[in-house]
C-alpha positions in Angstrom: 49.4 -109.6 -90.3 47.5 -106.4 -90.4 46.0 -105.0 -93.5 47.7 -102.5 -95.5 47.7 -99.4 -97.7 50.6 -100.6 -100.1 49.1 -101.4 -103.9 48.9 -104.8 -104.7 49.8 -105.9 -107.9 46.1 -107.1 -109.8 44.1 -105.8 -107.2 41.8 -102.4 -108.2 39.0 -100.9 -105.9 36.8 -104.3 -106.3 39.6 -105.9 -103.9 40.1 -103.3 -101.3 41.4 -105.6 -98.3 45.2 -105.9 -99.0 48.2 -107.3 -97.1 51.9 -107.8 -97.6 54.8 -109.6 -96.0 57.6 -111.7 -96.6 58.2 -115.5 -97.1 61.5 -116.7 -96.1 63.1 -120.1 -97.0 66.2 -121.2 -95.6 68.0 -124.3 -96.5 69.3 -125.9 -93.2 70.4 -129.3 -95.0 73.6 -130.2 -96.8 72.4 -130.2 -100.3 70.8 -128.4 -102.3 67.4 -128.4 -103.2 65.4 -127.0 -105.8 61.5 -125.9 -106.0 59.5 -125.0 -109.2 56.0 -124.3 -107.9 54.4 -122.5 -104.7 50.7 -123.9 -104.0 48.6 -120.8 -102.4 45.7 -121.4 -100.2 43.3 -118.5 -98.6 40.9 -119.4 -96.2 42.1 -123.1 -96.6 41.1 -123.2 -100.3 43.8 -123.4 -103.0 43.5 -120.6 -105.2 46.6 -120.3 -107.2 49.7 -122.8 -108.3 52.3 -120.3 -109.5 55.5 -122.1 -111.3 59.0 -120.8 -110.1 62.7 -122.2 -110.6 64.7 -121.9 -106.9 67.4 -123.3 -106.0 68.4 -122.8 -102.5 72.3 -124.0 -101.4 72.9 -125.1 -98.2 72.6 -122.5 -95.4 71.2 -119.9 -98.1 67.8 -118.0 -97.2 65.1 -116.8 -99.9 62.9 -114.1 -98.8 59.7 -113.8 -101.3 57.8 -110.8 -100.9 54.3 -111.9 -101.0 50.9 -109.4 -101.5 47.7 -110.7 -101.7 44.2 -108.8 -101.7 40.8 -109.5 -101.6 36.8 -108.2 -101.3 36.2 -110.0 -98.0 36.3 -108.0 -94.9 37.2 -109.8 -91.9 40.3 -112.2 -90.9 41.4 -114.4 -93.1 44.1 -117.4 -93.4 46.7 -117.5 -95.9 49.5 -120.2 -96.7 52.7 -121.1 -99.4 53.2 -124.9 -100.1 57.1 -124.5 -101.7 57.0 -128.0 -104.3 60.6 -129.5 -105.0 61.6 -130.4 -108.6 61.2 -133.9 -106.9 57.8 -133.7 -106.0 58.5 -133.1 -102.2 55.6 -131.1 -100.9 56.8 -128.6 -97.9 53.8 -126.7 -96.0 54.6 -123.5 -95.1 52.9 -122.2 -92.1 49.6 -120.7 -91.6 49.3 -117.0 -91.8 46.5 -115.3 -90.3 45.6 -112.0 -92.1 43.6 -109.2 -90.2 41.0 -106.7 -90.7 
């Protein structure tokens, strides 16, 4: 992911390194399931735990534009932990952010 131009919601001059792209969930089970929290990590430390109500049916797909900025040059890593409303942690995969 390369950086980009685009604003960034919350970000100002102080946070000039900026990225976007999208998320996507997709149900591949026979049930529904249902989140209410994503778990962010940069650079492998969590940083926020926003709350969110999701409920994905079977074969349905979620795309969740994400942004995210910061005042580190450099490459970075960046990652979504989706949470169930049953506690079921799923780890989304690792994205690396570049200069």
């Amino acid at each position: 992911m390369s950086r980009t131009s685009l604003p960034v919601e919350g970000c100002d001059s102080d946070t000039p390194n900026r990225w976007a792209w999208a998320q996507i969930l997709e149900n591949k089970g026979s049930s529904s399931v249902s989140f209410n929290q994503r778990v962010n990590f940069f650079n492998g430390s969590q940083v926020s735990a926003p709350t969110l109500s999701l409920t994905l049916s079977p074969g349905e797909k979620y795309t969740h534009p994400t942004r995210w900025c910061s005042a580190l040059s450099g490459n970075h890593t960046f990652r979504t932990d989706w949470v169930t409303t049953s506690g079921q942690r799923i780890t989304g995969p690792t994205v690396e952010l570049r200069e």
